[in-house]
Predicted model as a PDB file, atoms N, CA, C, CB and O in Angstrom, pLDDT in the B-factor column:
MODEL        1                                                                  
ATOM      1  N   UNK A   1       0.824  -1.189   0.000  1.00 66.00           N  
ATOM      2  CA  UNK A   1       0.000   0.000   0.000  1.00 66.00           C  
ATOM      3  C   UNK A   1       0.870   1.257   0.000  1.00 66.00           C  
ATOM      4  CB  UNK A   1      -0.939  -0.004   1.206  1.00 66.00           C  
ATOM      5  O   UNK A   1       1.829   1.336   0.768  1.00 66.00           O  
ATOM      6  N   UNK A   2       0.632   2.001  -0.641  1.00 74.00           N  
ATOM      7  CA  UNK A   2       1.154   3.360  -0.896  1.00 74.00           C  
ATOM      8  C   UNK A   2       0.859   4.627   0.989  1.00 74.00           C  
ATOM      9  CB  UNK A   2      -0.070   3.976  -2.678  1.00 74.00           C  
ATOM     10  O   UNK A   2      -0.168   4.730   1.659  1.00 74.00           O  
ATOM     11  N   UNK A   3       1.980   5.178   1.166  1.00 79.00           N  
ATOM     12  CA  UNK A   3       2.026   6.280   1.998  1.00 79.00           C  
ATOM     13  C   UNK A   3       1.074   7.226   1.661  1.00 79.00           C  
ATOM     14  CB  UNK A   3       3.241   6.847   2.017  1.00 79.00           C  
ATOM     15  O   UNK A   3       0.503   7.276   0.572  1.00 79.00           O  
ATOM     16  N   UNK A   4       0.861   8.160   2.823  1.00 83.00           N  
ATOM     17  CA  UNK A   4       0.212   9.324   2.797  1.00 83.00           C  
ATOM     18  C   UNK A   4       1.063   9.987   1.541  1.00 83.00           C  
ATOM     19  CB  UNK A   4       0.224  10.115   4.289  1.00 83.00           C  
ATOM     20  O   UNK A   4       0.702  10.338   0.418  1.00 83.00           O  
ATOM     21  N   UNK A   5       2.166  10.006   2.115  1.00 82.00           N  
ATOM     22  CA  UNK A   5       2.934  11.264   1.356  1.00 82.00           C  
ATOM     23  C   UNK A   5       3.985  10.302   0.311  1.00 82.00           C  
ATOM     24  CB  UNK A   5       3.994  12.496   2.691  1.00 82.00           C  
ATOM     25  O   UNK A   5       5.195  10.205   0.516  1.00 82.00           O  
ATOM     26  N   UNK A   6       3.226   9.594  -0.888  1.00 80.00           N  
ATOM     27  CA  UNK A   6       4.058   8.995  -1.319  1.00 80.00           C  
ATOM     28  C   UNK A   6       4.284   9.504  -2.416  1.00 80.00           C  
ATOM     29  CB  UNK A   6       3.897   7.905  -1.297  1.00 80.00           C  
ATOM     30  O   UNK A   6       4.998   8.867  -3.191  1.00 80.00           O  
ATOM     31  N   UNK A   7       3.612  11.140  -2.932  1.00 80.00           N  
ATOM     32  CA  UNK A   7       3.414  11.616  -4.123  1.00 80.00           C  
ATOM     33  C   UNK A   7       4.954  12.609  -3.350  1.00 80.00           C  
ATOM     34  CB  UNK A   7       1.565  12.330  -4.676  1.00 80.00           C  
ATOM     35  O   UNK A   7       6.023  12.447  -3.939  1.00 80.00           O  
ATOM     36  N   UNK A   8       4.946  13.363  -2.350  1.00 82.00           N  
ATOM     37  CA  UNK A   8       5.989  13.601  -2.147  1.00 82.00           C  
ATOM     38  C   UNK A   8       7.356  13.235  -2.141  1.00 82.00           C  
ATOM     39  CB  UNK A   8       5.799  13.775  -1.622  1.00 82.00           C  
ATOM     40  O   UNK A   8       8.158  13.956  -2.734  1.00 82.00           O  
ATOM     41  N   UNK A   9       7.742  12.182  -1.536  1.00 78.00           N  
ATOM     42  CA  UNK A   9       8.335  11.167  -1.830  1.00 78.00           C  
ATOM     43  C   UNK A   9       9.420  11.411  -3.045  1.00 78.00           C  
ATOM     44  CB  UNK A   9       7.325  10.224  -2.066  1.00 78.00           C  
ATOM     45  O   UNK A   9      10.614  11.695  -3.135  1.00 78.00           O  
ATOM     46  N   UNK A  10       8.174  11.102  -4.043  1.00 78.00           N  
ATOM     47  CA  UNK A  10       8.337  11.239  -5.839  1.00 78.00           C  
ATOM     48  C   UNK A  10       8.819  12.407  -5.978  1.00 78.00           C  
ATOM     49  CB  UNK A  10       6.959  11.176  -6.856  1.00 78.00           C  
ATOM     50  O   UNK A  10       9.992  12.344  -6.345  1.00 78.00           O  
ATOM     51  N   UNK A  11       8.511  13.253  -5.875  1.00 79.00           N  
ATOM     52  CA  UNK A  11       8.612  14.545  -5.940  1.00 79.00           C  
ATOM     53  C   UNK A  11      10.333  15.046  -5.217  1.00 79.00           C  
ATOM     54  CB  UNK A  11       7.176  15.117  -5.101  1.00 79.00           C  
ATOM     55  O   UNK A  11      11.053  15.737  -5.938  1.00 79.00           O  
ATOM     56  N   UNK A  12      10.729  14.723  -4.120  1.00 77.00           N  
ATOM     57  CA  UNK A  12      12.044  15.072  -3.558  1.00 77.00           C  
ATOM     58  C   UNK A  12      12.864  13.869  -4.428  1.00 77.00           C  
ATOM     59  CB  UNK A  12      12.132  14.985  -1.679  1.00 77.00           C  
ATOM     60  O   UNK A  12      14.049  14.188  -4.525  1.00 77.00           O  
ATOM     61  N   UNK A  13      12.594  12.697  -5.026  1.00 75.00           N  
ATOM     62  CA  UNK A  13      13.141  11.905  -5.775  1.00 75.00           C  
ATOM     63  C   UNK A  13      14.009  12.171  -7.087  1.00 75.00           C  
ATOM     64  CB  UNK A  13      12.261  11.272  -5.975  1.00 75.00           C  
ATOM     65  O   UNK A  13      15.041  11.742  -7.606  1.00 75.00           O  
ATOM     66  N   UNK A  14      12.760  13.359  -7.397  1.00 76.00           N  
ATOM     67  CA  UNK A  14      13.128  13.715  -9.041  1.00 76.00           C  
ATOM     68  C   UNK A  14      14.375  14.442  -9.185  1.00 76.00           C  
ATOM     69  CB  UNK A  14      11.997  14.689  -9.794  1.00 76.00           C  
ATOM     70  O   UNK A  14      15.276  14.000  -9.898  1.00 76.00           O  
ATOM     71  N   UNK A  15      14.477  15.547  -8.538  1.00 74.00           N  
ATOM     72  CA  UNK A  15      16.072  16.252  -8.311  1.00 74.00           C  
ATOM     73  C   UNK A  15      17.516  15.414  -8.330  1.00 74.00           C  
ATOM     74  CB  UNK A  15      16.095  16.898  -6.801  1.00 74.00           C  
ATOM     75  O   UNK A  15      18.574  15.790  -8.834  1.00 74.00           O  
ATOM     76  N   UNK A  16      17.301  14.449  -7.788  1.00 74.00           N  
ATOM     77  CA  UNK A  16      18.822  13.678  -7.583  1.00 74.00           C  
ATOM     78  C   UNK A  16      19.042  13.049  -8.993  1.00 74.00           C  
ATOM     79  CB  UNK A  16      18.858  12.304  -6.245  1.00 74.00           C  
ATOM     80  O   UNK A  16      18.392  12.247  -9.664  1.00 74.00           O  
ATOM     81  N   UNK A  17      20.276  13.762  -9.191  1.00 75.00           N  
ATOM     82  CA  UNK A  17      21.299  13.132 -10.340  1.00 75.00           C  
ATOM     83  C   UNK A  17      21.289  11.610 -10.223  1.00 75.00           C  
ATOM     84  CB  UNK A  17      22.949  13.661 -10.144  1.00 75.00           C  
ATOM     85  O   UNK A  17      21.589  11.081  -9.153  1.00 75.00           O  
ATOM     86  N   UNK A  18      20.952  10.893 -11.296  1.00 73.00           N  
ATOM     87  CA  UNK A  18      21.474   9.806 -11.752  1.00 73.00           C  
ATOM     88  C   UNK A  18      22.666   9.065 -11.958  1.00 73.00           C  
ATOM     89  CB  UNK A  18      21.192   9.844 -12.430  1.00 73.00           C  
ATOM     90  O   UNK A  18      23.515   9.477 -12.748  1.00 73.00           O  
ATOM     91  N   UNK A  19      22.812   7.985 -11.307  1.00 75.00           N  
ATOM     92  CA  UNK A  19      24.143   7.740 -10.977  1.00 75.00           C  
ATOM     93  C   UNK A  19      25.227   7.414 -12.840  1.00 75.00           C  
ATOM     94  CB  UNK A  19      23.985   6.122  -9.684  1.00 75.00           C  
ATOM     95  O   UNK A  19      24.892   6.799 -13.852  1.00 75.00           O  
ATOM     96  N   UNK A  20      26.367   8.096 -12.529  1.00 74.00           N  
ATOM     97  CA  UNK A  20      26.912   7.469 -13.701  1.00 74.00           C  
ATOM     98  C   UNK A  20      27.495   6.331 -14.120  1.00 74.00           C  
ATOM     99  CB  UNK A  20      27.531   7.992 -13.992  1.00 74.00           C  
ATOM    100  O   UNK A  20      28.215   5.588 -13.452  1.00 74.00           O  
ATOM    101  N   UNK A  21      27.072   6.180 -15.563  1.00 72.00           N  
ATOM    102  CA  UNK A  21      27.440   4.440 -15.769  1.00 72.00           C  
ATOM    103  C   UNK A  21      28.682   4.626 -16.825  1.00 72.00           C  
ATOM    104  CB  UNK A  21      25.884   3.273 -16.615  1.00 72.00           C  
ATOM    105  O   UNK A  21      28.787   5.511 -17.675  1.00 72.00           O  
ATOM    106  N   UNK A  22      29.428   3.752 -16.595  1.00 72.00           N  
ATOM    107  CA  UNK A  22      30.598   3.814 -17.214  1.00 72.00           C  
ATOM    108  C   UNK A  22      29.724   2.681 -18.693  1.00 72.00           C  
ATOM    109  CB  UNK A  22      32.197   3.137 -16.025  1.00 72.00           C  
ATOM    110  O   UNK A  22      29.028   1.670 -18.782  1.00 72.00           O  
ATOM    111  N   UNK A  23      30.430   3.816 -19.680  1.00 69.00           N  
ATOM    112  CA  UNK A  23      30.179   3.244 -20.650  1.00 69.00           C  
ATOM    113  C   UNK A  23      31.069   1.900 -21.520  1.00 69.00           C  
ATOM    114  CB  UNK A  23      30.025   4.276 -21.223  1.00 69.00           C  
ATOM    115  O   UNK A  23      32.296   1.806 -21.524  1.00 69.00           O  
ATOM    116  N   UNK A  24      29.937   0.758 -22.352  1.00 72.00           N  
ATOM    117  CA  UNK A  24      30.488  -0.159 -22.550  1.00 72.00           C  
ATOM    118  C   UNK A  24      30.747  -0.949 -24.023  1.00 72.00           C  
ATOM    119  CB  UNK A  24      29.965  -0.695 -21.750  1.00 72.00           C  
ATOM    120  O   UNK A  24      31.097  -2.071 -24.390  1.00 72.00           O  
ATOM    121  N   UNK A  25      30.428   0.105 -24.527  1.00 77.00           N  
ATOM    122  CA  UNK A  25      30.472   0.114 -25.880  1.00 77.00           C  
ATOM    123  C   UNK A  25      31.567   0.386 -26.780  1.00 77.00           C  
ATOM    124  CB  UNK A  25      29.695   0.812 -26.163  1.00 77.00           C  
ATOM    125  O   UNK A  25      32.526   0.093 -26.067  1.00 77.00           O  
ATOM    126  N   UNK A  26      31.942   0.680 -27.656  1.00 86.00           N  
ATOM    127  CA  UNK A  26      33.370   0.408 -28.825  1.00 86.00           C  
ATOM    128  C   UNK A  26      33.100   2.205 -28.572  1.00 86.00           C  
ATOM    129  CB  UNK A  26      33.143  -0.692 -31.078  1.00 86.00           C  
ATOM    130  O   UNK A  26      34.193   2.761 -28.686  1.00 86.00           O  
ATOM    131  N   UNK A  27      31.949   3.246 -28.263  1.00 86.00           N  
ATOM    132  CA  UNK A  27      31.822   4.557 -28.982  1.00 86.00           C  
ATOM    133  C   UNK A  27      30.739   5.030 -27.925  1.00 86.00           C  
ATOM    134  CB  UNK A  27      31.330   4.513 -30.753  1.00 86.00           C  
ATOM    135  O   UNK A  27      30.066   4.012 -27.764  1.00 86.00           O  
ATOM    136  N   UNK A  28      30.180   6.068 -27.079  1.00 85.00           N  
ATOM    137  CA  UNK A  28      29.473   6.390 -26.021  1.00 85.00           C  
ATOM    138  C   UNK A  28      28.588   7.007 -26.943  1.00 85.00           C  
ATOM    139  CB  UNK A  28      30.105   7.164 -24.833  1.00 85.00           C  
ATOM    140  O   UNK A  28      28.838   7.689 -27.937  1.00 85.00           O  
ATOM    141  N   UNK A  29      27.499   6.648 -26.437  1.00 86.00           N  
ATOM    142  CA  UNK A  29      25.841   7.249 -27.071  1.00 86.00           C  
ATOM    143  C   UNK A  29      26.006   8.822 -27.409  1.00 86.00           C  
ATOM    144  CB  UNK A  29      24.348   7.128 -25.672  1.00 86.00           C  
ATOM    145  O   UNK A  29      25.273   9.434 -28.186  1.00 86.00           O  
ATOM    146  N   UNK A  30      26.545   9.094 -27.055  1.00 88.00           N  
ATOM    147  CA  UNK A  30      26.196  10.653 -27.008  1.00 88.00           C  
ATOM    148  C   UNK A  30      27.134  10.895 -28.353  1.00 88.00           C  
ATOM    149  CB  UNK A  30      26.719  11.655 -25.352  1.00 88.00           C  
ATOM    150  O   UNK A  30      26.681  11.554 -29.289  1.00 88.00           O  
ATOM    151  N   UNK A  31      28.263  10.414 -28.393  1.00 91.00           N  
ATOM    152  CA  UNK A  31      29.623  10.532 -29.238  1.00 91.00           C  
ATOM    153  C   UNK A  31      28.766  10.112 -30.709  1.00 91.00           C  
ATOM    154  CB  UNK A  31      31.168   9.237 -28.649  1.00 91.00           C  
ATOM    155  O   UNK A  31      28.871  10.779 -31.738  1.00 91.00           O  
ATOM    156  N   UNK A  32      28.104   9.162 -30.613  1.00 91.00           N  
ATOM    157  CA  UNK A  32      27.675   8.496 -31.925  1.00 91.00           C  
ATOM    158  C   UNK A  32      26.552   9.304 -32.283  1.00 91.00           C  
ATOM    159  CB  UNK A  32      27.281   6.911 -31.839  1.00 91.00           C  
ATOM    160  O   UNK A  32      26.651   9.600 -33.473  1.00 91.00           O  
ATOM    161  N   UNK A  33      25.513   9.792 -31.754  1.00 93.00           N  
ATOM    162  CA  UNK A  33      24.543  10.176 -32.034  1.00 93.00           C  
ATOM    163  C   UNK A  33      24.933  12.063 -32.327  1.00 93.00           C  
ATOM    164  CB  UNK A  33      23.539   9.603 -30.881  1.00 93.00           C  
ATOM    165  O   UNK A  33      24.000  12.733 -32.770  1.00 93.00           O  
ATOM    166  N   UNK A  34      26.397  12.834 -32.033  1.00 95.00           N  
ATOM    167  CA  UNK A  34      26.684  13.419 -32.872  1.00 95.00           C  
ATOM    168  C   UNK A  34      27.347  13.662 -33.873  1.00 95.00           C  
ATOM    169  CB  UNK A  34      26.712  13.777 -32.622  1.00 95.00           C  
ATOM    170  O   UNK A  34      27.650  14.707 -34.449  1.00 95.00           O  
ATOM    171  N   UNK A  35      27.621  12.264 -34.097  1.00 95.00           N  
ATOM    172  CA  UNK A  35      28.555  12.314 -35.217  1.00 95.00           C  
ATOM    173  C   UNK A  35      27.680  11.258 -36.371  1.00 95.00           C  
ATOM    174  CB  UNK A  35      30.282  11.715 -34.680  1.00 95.00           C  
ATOM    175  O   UNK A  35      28.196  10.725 -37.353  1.00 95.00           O  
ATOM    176  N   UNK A  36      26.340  11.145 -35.970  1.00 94.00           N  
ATOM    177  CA  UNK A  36      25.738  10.378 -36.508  1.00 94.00           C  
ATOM    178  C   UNK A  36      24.272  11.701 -37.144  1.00 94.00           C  
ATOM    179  CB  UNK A  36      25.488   8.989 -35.350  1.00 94.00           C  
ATOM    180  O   UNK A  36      23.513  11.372 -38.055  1.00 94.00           O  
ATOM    181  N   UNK A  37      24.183  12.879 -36.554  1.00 94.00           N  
ATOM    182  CA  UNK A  37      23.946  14.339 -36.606  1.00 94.00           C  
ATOM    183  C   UNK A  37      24.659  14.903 -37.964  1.00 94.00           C  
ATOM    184  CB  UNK A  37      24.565  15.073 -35.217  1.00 94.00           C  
ATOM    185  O   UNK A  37      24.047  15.120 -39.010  1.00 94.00           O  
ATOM    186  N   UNK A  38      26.273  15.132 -37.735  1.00 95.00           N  
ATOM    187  CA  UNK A  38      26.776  16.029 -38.380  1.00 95.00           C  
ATOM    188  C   UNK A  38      27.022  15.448 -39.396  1.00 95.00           C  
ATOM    189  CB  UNK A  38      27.679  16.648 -37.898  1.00 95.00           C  
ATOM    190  O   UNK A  38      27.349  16.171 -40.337  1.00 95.00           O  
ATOM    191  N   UNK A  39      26.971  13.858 -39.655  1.00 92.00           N  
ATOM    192  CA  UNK A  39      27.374  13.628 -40.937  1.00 92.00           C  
ATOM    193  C   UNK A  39      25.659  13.153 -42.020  1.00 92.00           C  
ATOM    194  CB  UNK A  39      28.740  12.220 -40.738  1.00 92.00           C  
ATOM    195  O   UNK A  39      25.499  12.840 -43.200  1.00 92.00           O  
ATOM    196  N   UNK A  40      24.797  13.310 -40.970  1.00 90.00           N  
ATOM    197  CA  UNK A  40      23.275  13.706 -42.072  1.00 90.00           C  
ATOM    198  C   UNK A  40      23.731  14.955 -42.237  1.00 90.00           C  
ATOM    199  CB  UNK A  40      21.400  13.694 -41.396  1.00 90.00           C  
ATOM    200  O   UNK A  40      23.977  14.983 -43.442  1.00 90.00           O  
ATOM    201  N   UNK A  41      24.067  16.266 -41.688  1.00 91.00           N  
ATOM    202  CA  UNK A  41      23.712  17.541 -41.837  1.00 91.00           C  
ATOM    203  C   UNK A  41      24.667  17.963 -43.563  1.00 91.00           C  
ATOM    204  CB  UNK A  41      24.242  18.476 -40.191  1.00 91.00           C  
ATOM    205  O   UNK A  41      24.332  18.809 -44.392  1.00 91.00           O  
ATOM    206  N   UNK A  42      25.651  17.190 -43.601  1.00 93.00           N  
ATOM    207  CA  UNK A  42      26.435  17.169 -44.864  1.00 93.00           C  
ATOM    208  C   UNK A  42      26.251  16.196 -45.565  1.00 93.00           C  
ATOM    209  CB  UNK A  42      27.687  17.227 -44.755  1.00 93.00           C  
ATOM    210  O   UNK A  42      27.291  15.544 -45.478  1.00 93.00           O  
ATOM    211  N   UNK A  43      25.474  15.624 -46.299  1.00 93.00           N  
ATOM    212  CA  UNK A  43      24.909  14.821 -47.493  1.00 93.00           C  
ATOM    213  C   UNK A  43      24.452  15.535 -48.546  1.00 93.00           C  
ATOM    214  CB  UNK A  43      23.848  14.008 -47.153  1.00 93.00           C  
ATOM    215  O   UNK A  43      23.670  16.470 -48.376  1.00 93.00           O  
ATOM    216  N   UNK A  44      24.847  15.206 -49.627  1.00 94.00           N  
ATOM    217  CA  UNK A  44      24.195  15.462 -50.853  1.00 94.00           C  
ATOM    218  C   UNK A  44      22.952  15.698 -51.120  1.00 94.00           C  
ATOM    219  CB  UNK A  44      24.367  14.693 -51.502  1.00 94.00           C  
ATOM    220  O   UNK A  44      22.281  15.468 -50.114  1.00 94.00           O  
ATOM    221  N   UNK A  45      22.308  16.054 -52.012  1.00 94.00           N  
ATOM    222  CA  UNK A  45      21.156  15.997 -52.765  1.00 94.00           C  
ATOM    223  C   UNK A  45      20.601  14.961 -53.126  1.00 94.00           C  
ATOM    224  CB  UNK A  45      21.244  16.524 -53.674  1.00 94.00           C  
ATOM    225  O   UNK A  45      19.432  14.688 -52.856  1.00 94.00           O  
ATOM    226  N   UNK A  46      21.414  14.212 -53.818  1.00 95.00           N  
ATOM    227  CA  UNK A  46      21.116  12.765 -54.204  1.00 95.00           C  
ATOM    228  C   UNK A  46      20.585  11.564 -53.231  1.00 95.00           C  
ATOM    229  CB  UNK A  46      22.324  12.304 -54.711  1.00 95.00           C  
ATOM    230  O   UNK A  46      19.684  10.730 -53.326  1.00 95.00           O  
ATOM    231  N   UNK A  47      21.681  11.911 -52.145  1.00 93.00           N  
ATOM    232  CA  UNK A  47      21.571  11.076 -51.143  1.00 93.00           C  
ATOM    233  C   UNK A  47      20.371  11.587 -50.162  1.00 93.00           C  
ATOM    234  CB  UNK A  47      22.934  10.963 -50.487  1.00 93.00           C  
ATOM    235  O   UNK A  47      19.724  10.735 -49.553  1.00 93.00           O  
ATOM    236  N   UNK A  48      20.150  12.601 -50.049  1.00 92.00           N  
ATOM    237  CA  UNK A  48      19.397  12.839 -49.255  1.00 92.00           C  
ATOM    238  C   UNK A  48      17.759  12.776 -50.297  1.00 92.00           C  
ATOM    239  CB  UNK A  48      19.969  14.224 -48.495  1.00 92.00           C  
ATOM    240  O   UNK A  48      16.719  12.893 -49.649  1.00 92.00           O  
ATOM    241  N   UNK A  49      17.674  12.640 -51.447  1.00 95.00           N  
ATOM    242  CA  UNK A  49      16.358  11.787 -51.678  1.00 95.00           C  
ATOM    243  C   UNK A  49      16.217  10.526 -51.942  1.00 95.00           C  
ATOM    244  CB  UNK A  49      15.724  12.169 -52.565  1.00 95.00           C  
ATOM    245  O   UNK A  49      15.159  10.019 -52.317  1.00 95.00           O  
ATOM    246  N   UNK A  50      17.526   9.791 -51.724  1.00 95.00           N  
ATOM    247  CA  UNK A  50      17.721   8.305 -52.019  1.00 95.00           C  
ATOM    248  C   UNK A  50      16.592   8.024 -50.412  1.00 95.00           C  
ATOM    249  CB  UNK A  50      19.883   7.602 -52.045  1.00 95.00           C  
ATOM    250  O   UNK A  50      15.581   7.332 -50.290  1.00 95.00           O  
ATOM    251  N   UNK A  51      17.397   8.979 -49.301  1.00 92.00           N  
ATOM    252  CA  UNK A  51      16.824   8.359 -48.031  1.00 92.00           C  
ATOM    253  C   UNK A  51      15.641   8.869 -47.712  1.00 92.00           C  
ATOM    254  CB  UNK A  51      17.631   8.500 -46.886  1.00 92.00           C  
ATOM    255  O   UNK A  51      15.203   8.543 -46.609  1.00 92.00           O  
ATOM    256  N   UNK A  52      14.858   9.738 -48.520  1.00 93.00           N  
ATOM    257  CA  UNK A  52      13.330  10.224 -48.150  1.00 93.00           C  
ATOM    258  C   UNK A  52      12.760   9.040 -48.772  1.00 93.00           C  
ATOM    259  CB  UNK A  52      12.691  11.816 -48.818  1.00 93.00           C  
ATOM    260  O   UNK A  52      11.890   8.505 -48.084  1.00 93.00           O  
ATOM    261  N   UNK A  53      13.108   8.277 -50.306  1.00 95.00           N  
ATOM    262  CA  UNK A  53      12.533   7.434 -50.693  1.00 95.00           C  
ATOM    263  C   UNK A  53      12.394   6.409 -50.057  1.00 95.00           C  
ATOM    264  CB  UNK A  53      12.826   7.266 -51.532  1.00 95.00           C  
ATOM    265  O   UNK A  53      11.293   5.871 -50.175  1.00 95.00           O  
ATOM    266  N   UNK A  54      13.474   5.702 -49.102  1.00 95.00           N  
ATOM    267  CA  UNK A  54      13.532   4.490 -48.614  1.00 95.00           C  
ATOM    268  C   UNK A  54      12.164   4.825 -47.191  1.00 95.00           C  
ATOM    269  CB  UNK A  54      15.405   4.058 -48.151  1.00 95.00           C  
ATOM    270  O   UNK A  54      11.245   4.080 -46.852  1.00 95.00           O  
ATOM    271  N   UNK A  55      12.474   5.972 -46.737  1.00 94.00           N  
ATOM    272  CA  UNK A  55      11.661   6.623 -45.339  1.00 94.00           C  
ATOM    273  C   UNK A  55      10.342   5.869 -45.811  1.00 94.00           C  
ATOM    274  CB  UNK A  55      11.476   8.698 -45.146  1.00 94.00           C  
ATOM    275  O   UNK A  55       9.890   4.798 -45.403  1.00 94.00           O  
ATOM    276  N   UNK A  56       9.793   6.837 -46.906  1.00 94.00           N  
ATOM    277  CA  UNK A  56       8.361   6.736 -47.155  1.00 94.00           C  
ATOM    278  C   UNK A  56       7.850   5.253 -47.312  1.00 94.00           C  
ATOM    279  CB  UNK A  56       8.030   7.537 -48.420  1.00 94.00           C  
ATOM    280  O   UNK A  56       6.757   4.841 -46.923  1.00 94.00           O  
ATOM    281  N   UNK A  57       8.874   4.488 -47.980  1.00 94.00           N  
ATOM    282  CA  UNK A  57       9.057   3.250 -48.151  1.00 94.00           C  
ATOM    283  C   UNK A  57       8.576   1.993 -47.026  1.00 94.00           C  
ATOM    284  CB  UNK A  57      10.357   3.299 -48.376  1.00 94.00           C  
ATOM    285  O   UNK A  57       7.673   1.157 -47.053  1.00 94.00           O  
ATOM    286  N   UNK A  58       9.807   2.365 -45.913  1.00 94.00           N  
ATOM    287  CA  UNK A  58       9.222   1.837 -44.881  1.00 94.00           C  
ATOM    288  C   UNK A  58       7.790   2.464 -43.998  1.00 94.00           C  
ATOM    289  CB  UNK A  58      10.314   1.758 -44.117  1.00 94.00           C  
ATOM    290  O   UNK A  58       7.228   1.795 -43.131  1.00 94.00           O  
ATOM    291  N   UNK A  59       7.424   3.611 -44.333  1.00 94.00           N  
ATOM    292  CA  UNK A  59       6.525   4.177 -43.309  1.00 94.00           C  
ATOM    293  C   UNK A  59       5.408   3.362 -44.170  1.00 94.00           C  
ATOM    294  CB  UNK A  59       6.415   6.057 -43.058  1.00 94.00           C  
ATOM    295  O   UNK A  59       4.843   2.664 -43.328  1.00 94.00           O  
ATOM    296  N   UNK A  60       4.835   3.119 -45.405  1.00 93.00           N  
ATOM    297  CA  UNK A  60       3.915   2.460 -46.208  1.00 93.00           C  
ATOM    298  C   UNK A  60       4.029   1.138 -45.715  1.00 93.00           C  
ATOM    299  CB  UNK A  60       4.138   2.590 -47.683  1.00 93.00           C  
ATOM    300  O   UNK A  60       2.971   0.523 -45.581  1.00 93.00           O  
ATOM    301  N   UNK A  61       5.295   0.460 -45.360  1.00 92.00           N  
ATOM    302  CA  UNK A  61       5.318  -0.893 -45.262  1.00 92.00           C  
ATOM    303  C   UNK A  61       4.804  -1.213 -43.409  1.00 92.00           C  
ATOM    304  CB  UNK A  61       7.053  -1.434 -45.798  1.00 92.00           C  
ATOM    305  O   UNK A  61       4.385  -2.154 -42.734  1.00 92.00           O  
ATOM    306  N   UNK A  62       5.180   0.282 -43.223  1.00 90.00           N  
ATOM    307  CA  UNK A  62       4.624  -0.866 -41.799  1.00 90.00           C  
ATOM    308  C   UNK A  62       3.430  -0.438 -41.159  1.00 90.00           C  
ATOM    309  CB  UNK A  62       5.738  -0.966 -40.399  1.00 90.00           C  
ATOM    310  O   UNK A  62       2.914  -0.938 -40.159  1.00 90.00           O  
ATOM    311  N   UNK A  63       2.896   0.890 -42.070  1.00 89.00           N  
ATOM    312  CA  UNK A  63       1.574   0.781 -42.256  1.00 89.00           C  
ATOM    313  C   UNK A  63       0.782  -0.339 -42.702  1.00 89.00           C  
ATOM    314  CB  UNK A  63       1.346   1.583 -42.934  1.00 89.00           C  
ATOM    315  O   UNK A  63      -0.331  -0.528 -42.212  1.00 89.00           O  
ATOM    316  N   UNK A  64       1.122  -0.882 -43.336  1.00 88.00           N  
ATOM    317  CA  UNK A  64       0.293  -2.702 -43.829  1.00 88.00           C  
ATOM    318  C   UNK A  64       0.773  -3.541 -42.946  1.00 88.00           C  
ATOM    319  CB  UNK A  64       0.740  -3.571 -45.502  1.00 88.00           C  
ATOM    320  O   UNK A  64       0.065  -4.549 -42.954  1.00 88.00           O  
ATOM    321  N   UNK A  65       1.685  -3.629 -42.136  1.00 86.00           N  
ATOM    322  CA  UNK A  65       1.830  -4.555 -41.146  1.00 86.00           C  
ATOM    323  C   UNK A  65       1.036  -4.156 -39.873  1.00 86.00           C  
ATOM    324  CB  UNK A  65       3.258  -4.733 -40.877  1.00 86.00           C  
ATOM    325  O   UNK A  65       0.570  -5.004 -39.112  1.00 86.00           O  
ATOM    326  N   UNK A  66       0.903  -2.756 -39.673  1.00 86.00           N  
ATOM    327  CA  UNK A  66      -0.382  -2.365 -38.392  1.00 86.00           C  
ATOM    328  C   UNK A  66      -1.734  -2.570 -39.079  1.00 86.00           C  
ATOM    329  CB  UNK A  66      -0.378  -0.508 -37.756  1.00 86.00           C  
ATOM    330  O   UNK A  66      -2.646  -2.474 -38.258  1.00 86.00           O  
ATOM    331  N   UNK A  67      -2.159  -2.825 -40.334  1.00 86.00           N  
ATOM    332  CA  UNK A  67      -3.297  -2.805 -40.981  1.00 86.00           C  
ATOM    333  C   UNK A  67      -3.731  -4.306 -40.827  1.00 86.00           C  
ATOM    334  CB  UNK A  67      -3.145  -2.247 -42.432  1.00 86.00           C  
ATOM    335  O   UNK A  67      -4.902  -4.665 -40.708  1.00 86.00           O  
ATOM    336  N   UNK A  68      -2.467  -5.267 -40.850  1.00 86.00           N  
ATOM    337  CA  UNK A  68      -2.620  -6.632 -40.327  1.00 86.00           C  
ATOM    338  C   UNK A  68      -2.892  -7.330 -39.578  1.00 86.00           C  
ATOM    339  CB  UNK A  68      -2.177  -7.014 -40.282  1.00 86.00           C  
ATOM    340  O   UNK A  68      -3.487  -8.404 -39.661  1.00 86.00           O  
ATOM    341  N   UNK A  69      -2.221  -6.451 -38.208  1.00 84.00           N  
ATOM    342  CA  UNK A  69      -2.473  -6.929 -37.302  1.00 84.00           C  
ATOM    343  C   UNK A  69      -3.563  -6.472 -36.030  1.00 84.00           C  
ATOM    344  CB  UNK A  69      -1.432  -7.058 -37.104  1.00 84.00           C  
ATOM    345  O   UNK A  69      -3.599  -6.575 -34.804  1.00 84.00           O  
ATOM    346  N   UNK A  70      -4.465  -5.876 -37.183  1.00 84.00           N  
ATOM    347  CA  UNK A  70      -5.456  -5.405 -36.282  1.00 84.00           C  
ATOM    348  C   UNK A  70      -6.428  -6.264 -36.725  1.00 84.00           C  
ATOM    349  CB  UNK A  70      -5.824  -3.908 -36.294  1.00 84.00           C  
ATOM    350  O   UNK A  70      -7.394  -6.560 -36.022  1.00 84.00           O  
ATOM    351  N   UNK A  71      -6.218  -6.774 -38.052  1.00 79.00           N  
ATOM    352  CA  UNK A  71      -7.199  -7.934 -38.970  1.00 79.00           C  
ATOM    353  C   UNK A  71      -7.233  -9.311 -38.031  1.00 79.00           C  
ATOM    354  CB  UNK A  71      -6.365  -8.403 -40.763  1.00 79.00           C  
ATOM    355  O   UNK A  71      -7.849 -10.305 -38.415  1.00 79.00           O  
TER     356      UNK A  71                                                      
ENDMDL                                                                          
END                                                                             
């Protein structure tokens, strides 16, 4: 069963920093995801409608797979 004051609790909870995790990967999330940023931000023309085509591509395809599985 939950406390009187268990919304408080929550509340003095939220402030505290998260402990840090040593990362375990070949490349740290943060490292990849800007260098995974700056090298969309410099692409071509070409390339950059090669990958709107594939986008739309999959967004159609898994539209028919949610259309399925509601069948």
């Amino acid at each position: 069963p939950l406390t009187s004051n268990w919304f408080l609790e929550l509340l003095a909870n939220q402030n505290k920093k998260r402990p840090h995790r040593k990362s375990h990967g070949l490349i740290p999330f943060k490292e990849l995801a800007q260098t995974v940023a700056k090298n969309y931000r410099e692409i071509d023309d070409d390339t950059q409608s090669f990958i709107k085509k594939v986008v739309e591509r999959l967004r159609l395809h898994c539209g028919e797979m949610e259309e399925q599985e509601r069948e």
